[in-house]
N, C-alpha and C positions, 0 to 999 in steps of 0.2 A: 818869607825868608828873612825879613826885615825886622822880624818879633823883636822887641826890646826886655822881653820877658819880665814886665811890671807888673802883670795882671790885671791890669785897670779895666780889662775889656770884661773878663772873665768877674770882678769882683760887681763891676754895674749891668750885666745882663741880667733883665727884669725877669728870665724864666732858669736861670740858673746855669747855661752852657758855660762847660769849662774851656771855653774858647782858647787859652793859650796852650792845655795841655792837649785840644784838638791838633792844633796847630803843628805841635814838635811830635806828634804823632802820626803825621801826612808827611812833614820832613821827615822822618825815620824811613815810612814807604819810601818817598820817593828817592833816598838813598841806595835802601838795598835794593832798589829795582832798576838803579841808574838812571831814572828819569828825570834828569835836571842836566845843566852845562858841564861838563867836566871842569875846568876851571870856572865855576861861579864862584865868586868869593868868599861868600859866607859858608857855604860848604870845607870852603878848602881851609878856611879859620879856624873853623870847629873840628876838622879832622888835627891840623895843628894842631888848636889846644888841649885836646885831647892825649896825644901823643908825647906833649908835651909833660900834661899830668901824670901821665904813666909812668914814664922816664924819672922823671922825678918828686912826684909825688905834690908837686904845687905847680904855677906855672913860669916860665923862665921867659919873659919879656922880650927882651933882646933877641933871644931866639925864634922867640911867635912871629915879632917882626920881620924880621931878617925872613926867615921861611917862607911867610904870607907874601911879601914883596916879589922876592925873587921866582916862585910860582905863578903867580898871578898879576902880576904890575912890576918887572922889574927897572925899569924906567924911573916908578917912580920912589925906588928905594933909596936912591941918591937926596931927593930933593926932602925924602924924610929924616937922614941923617941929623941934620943938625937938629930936629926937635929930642931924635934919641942922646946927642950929646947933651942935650941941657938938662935935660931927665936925669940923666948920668949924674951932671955936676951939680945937682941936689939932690942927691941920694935916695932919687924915685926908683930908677935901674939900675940893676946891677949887671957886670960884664960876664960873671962867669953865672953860670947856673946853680942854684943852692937845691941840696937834697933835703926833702923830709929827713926825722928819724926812722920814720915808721912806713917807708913808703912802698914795701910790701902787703901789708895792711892796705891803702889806699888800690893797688895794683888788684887784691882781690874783690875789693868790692865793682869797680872797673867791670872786673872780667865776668862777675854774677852778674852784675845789669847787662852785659851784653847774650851771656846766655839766656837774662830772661826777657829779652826781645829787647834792649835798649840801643842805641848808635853806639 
């Protein structure tokens, strides 16, 4: 669940497995099958960001945070605050959420990889 999705594993195995797209292929199972923690983290990230992509067509920071925190850790949404304020005051995050142009377009492609077996 921890994949950092570098492929490093998948690019040096000496007989060719594609071990990372193993990987997010057994996460997919064990999605639709509900076999994992309901709040596990990294599950509940990737439902965010994904949700998040859809909504708008890229992803909205602020909001990934906020969402993941108070789901799953809201304790400690507080003590992350001020790294999101400084992010802010260097114009790493922004407050409100920004649309694609096109984000229909992204919306369908989305929704093809979910009907062709994708999370």
């Amino acid at each position: 669940w921890l994949c950092a999705s570098c492929y490093s594993c998948t690019v040096r195995c000496p007989v060719g497995i594609r071990v990372t797209d193993t990987l997010y292929a057994l996460k997919r199972l064990a999605m639709e099958r509900g076999i994992y923690p309901r709040n596990f983290p990294v599950n509940r990230l990737a439902r965010d960001f994904m949700a998040n992509v859809y909504r708008y067509g890229r992803n909205y920071e602020l909001g990934l945070g906020a969402s993941y925190y108070l789901r799953t850790r809201p304790a400690k949404l507080v003590g992350s605050a001020a790294m999101g304020l400084s992010l802010m005051k260097r114009g790493r995050m922004g407050v409100k959420p920004t649309r694609i142009r096109d984000v229909e377009g992204v919306r369908k492609i989305i929704d093809r990889a979910r009907r062709s077996g994708g999370s």
